[in-house]
DOKOL-241118 format. One record per residue (C-alpha): x, y, z; residue in one letter; chain. Coordinates in pm, whole numbers, plus 50000, padded with zeros to 5 digits. Layout:
BEGIN
+-------+-------+-------+------+-------+
|     u |     v |     w | rest | kette |
+-------+-------+-------+------+-------+
|     X |     Y |     Z |    a |     A |
...
+-------+-------+-------+------+-------+
***
This chain:
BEGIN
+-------+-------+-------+------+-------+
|     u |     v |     w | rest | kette |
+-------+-------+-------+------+-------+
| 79913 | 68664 | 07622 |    x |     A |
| 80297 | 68573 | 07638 |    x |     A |
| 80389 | 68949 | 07558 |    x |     A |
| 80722 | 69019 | 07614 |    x |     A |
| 80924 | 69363 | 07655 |    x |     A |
| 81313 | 69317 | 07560 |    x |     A |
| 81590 | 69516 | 07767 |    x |     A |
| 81808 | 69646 | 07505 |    x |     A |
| 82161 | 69858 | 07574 |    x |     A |
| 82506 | 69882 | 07513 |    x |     A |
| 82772 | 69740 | 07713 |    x |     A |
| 82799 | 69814 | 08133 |    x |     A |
| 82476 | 70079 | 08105 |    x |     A |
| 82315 | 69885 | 08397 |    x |     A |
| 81998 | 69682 | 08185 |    x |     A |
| 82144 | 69378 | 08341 |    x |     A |
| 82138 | 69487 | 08684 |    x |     A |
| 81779 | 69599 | 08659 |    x |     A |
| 81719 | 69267 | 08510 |    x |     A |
| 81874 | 69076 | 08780 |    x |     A |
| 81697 | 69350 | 09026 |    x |     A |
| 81362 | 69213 | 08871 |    x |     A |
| 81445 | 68865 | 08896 |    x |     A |
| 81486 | 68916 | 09249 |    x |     A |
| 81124 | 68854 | 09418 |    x |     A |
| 81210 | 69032 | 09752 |    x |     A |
| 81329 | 69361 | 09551 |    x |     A |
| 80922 | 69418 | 09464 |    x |     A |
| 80687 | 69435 | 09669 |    x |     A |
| 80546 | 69147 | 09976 |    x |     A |
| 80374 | 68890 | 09706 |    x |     A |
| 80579 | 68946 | 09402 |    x |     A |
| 80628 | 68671 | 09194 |    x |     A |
| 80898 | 68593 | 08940 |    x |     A |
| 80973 | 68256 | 08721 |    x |     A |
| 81254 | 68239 | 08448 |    x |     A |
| 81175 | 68059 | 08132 |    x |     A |
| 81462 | 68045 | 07987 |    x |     A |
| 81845 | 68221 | 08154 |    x |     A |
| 81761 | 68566 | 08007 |    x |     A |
| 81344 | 68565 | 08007 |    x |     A |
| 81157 | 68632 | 08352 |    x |     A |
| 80769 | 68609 | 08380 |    x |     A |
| 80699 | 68907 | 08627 |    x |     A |
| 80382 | 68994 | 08797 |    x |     A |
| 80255 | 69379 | 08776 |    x |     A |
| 80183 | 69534 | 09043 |    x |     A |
| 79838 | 69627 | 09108 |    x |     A |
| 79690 | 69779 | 09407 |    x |     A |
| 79347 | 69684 | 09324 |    x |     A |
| 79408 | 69365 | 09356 |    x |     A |
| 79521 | 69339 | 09685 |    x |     A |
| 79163 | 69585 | 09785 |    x |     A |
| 78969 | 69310 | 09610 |    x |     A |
| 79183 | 69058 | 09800 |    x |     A |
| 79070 | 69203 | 10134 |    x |     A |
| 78684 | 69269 | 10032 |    x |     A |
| 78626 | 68881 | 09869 |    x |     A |
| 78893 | 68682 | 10092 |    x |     A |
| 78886 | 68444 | 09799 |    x |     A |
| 79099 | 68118 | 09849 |    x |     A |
| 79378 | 68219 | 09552 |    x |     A |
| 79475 | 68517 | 09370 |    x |     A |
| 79589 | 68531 | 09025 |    x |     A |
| 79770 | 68842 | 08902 |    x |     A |
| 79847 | 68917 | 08580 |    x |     A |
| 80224 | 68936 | 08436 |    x |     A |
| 80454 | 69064 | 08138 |    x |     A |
| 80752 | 68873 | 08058 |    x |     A |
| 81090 | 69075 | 08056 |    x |     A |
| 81370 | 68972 | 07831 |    x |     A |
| 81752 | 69079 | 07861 |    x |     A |
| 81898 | 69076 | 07504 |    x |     A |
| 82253 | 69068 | 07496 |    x |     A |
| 82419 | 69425 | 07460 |    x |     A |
| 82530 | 69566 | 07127 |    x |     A |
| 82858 | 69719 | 06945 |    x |     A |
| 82870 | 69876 | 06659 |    x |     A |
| 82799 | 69689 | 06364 |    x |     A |
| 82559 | 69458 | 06447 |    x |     A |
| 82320 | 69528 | 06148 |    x |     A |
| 82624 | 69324 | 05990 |    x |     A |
| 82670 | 69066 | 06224 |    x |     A |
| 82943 | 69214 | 06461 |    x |     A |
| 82968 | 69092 | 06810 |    x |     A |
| 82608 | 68943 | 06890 |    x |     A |
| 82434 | 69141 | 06625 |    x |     A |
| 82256 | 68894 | 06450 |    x |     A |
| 82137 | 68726 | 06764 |    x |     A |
| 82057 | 69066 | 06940 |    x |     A |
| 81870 | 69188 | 06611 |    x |     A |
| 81668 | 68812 | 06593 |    x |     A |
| 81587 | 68850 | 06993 |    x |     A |
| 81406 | 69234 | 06898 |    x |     A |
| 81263 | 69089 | 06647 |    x |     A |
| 81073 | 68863 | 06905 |    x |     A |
| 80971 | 69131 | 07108 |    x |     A |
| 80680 | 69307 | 07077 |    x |     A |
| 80836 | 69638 | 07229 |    x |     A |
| 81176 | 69748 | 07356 |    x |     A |
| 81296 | 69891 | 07685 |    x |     A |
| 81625 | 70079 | 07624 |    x |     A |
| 81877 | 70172 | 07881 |    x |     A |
| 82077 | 70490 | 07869 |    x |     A |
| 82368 | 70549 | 08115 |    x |     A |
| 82323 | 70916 | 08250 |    x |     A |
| 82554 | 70871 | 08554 |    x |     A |
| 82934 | 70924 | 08601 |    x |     A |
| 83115 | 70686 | 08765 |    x |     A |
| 83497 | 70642 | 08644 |    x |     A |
| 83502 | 70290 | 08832 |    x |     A |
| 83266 | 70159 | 08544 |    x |     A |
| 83422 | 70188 | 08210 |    x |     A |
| 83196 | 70330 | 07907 |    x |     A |
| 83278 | 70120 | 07588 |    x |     A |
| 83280 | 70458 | 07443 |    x |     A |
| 83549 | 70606 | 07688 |    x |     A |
| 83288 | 70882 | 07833 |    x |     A |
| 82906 | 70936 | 07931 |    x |     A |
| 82669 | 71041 | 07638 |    x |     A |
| 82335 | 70879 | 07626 |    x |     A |
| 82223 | 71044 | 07328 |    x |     A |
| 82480 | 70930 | 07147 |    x |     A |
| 82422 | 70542 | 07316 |    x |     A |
| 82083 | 70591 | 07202 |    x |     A |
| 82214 | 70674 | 06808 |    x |     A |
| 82431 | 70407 | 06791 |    x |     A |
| 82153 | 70151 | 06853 |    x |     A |
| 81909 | 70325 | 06642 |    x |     A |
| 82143 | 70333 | 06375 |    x |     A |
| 82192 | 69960 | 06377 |    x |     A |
| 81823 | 69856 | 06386 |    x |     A |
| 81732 | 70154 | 06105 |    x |     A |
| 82044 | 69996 | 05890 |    x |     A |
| 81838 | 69656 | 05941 |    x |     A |
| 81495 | 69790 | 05836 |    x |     A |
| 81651 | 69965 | 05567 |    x |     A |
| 81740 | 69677 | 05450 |    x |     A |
| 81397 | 69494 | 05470 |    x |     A |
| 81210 | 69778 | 05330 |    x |     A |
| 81460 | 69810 | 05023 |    x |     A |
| 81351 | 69404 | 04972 |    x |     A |
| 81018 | 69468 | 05034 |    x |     A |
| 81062 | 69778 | 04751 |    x |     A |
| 81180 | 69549 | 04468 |    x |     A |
| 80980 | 69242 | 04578 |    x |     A |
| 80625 | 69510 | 04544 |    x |     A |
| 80724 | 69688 | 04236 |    x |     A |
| 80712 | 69390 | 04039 |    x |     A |
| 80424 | 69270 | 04191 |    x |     A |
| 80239 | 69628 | 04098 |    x |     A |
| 80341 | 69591 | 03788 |    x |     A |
| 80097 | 69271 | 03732 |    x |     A |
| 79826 | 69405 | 03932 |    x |     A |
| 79582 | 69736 | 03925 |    x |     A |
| 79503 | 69699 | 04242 |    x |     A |
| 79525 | 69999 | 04447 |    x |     A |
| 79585 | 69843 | 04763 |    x |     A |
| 79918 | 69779 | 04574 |    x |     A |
| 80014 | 70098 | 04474 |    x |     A |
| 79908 | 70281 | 04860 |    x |     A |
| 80163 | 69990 | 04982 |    x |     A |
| 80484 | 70112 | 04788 |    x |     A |
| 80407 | 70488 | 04833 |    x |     A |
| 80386 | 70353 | 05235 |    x |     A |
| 80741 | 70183 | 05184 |    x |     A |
| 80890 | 70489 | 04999 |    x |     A |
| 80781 | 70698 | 05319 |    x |     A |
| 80969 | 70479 | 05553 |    x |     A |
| 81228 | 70409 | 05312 |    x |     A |
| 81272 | 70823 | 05316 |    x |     A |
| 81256 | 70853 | 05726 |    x |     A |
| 81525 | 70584 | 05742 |    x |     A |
| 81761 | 70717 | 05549 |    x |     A |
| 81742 | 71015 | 05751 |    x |     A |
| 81827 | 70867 | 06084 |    x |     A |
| 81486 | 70855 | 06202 |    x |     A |
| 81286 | 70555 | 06314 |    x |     A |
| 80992 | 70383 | 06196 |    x |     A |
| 80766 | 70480 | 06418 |    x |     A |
| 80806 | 70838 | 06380 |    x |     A |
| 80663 | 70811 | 06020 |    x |     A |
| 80306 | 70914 | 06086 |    x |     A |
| 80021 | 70683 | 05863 |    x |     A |
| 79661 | 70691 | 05833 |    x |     A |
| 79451 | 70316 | 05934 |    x |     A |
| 79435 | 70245 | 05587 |    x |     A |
| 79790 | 70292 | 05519 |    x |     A |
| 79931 | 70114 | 05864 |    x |     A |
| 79703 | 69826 | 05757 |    x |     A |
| 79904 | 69778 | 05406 |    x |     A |
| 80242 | 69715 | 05606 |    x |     A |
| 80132 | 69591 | 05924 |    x |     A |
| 80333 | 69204 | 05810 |    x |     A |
| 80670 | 69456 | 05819 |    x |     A |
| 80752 | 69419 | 06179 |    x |     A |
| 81050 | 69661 | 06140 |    x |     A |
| 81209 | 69708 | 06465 |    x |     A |
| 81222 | 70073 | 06508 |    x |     A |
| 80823 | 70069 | 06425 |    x |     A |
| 80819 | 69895 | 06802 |    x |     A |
| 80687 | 70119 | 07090 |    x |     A |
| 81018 | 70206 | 07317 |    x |     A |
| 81045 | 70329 | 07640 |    x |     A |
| 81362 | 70490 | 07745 |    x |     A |
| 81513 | 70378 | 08119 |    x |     A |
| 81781 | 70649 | 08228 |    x |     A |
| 81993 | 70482 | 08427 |    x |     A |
| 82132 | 70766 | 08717 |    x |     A |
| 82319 | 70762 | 09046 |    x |     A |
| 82106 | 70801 | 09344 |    x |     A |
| 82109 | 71196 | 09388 |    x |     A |
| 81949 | 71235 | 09035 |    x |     A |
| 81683 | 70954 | 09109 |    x |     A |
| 81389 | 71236 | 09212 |    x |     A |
| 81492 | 71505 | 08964 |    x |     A |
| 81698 | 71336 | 08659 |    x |     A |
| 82001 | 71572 | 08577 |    x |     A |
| 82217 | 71673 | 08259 |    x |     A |
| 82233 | 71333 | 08068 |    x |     A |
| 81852 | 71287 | 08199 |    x |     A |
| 81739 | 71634 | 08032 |    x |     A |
| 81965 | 71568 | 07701 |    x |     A |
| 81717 | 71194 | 07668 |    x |     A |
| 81451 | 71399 | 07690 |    x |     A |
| 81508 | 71675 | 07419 |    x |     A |
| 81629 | 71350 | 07189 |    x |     A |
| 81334 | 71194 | 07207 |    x |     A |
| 81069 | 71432 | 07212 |    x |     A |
| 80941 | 71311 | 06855 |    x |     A |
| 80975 | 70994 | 06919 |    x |     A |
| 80592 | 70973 | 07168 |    x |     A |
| 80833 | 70783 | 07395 |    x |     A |
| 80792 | 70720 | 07755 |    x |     A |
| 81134 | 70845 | 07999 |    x |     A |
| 81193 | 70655 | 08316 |    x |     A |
| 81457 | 70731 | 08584 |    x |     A |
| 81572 | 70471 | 08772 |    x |     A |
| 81921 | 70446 | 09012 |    x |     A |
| 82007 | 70061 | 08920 |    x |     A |
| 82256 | 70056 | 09170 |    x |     A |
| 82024 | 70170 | 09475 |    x |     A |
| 81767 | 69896 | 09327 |    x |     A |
| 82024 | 69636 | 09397 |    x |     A |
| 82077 | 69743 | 09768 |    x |     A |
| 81641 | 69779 | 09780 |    x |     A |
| 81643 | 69420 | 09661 |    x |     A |
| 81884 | 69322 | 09907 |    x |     A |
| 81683 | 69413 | 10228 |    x |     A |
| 81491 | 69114 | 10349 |    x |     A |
| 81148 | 69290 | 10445 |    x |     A |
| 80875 | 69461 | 10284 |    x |     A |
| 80843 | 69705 | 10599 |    x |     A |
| 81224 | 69792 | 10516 |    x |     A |
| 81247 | 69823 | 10141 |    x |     A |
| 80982 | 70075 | 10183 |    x |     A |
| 81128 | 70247 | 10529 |    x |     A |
| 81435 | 70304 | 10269 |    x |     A |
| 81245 | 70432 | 09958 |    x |     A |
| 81050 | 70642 | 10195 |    x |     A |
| 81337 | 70798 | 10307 |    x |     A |
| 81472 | 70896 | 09932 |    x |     A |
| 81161 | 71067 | 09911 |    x |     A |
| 80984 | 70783 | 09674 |    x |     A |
| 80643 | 70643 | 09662 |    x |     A |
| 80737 | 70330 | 09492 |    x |     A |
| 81082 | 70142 | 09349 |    x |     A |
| 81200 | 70206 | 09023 |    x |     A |
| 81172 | 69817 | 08919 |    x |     A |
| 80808 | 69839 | 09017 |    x |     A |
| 80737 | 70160 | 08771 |    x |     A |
| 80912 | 70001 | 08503 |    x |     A |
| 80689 | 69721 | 08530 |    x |     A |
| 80374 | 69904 | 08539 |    x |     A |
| 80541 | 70089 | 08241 |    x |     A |
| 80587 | 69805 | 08034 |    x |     A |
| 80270 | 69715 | 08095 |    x |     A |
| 80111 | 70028 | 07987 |    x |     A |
| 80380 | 69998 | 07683 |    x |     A |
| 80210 | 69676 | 07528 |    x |     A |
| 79897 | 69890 | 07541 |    x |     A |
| 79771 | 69608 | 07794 |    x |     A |
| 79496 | 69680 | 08019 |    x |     A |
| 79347 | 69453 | 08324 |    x |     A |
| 78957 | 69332 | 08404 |    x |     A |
| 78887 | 69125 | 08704 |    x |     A |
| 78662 | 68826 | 08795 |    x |     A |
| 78599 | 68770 | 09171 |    x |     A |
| 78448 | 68495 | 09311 |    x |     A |
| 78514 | 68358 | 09643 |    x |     A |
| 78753 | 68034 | 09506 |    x |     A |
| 78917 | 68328 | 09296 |    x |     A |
| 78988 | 68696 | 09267 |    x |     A |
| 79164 | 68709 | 08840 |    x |     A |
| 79292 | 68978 | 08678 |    x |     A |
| 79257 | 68918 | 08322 |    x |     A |
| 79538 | 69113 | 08054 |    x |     A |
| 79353 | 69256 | 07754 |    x |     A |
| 79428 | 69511 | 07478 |    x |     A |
| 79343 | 69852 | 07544 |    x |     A |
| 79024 | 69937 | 07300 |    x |     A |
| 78852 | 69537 | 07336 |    x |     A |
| 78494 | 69484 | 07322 |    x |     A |
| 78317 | 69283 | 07563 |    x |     A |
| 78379 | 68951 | 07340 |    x |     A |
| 78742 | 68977 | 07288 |    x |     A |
| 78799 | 69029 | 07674 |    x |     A |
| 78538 | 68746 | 07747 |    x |     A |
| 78818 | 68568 | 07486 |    x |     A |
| 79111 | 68621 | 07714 |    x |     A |
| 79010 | 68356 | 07969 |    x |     A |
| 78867 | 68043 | 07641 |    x |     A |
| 78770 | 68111 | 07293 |    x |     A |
| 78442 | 67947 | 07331 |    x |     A |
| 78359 | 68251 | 07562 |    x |     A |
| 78405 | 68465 | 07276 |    x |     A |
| 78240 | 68202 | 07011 |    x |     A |
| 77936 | 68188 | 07230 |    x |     A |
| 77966 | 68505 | 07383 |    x |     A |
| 77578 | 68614 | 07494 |    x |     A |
| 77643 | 68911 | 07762 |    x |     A |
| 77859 | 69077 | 08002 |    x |     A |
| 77764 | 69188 | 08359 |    x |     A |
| 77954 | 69441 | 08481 |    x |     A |
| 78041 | 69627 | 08777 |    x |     A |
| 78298 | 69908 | 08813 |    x |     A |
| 78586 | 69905 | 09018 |    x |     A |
| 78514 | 70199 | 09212 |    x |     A |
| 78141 | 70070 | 09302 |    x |     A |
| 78289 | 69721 | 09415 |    x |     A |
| 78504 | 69882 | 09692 |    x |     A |
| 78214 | 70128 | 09815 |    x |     A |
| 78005 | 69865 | 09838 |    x |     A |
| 78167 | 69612 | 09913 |    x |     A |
| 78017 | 69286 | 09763 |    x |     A |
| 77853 | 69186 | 09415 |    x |     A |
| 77516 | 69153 | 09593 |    x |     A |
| 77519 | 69510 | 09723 |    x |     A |
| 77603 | 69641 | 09358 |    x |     A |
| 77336 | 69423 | 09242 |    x |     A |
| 77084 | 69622 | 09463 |    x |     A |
| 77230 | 69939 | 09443 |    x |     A |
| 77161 | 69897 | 09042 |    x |     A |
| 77536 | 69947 | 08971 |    x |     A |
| 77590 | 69589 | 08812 |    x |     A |
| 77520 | 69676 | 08395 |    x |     A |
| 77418 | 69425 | 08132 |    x |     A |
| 77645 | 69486 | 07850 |    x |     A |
| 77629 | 69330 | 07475 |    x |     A |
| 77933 | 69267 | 07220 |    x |     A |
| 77965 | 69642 | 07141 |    x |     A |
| 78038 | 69724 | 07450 |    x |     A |
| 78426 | 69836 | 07528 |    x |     A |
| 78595 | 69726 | 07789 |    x |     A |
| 78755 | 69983 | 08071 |    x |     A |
| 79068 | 69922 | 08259 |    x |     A |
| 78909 | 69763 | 08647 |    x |     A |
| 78544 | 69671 | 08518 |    x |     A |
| 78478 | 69361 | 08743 |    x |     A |
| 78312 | 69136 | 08458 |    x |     A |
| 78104 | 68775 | 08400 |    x |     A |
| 78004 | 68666 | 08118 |    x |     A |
| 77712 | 68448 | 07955 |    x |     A |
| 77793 | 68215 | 07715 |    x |     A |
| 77648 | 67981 | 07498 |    x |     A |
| 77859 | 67745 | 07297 |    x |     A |
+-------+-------+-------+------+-------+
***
């Protein structure tokens, strides 16, 4: 789908690290691939257990995961709604993105200078709202005059919903709140949905700590959290520094020995994956055949003709049927025959809504 999640920060918060700790293969997981289009965009696969389950069951002769591509945007100062430092380049590469991973320092460490001269993460966090709210300020107030005249000539009352729409985020903005706190009905999201304001993007915040707050967050971690209750935000902890050493060791066997013995199930990297991946509102299907085991990236909420759309359009054009078998019933029984006879493979028509796992073929007919 070529969705991408952008890393966002100020200055020597640690997104770079992670970045670089994501770039590194070895600092995942045993088969964890990782390809850079470009010096600051890396194509990572998510993790998925089930995968590797259907892996063993099918022993098919390849294995596709699916991925999410990662971009570090360079980190912003003050003033880049008017084109200070990189602003107008950091502001363009947001734009791109289609939602935005932002790094908050919450550790002390007086060997890394803050651009700010001390640790405050909420106030990090202001500084780059307040730049991209300045921005969409800006675009709304065009949007404003550009509509008004526009109503003027028209009694159409699609017209009128979409100012009273632009006055509401026109009102949250100048109060230091983001887009995406304004709350709108379908028929009102649908009249702005050509905005793309950046603070309407779904954000997840990464708090970067030292390695004793990794299990339980501390201070800085808790003052994220009260910030951003409002905001239906997702808050990560991660120790970017103890991800580097992680992606340093040169086994599987010992990057989990180590994790194991901070008390963790799992790296940080590899839950911010899976987090941006549950950020897009992405979802995965599988098709397993014995030349290949897929996982297929859809949107959360797809019928069976959109998913079937994912892998050609002519699935979807021609789209007849899907036959599918649940996750769960695959790995009890163990093959698609056995499902077949144990009546757990369904027949399912274009209404049908795809769930995250269902195993899935479809008919076509183009």
């Amino acid at each position: 789908m070529g969705l991408q999640c952008g890393i966002v920060g100020l200055p020597n918060v640690g997104k770079s690290t992670l970045f670089n700790c994501l770039s590194n293969a070895k600092a995942q997981s045993a088969n964890f691939p990782f390809c850079t289009i470009e010096p600051n965009v890396g194509v990572i696969t998510v993790p998925d257990d089930r995968l590797v389950k259907l892996e063993e069951l099918v022993k098919p002769q390849r294995v596709v995961p699916t991925t999410v591509e990662i971009v570090d945007i360079a980190g912003l100062v003050k003033g880049a709604s008017k084109g200070e430092g990189l602003g107008n380049k950091f502001l363009a590469n947001i734009r791109e993105t289609d939602a935005i991973i932002h790094v908050l320092r919450c550790f002390e460490d007086e060997n890394v200078t803050h651009v700010d001269g001390h640790v405050d993460p909420v106030r990090d966090k202001e500084i780059i709202d307040l730049e991209l709210q300045f921005k969409d300020l800006e675009t709304i107030d065009a949007r404003i005059q550009k509509s008004e005249k526009a109503a003027k000539a028209s009694k159409d009352p699609a017209a009128k919903r979409h100012i009273e729409v632009l006055y509401k985020y026109k009102e949250a903005l100048e109060n230091g709140k983001s887009a995406r706190t304004v709350e709108l009905t379908d028929l009102e999201a649908q009249t702005v949905k050509d905005l793309y304001l950046l603070t309407d993007k779904p954000v997840m915040y990464v708090c970067n700590v030292d390695e004793e707050s990794v299990v339980n967050g501390n201070n800085h971690v808790d003052a994220v959290k009260e910030a951003v209750k409002d905001e239906n935000a997702e808050v990560l902890i991660i120790a970017a520094k103890t991800e580097s050493e992680i992606a340093e060791l040169e086994t599987f066997e010992e990057r989990q020995e180590f994790l194991e013995d901070m008390g963790l199930v799992e790296s940080g990297v590899v839950k911010l994956i899976k987090s941006a991946y549950r950020l897009l509102k992405l979802q995965t299907y599988f098709t397993v055949g014995v030349k290949e085991v897929r996982a297929w990236t859809y949107y959360e909420g797809y019928v069976a003709p959109q998913a079937a759309g994912v892998i050609h359009t002519d699935f979807e054009k021609g789209f007849i049927r899907a036959e599918v078998i649940k996750y769960a019933d695959f790995i009890e029984l163990g093959s698609e025959l056995a499902c077949k006879e144990a009546g757990k493979m369904s027949v399912e028509g274009k209404e049908y809504v795809v769930n995250d796992g269902d195993i899935m073929h479809f008919r076509f007919n183009v």
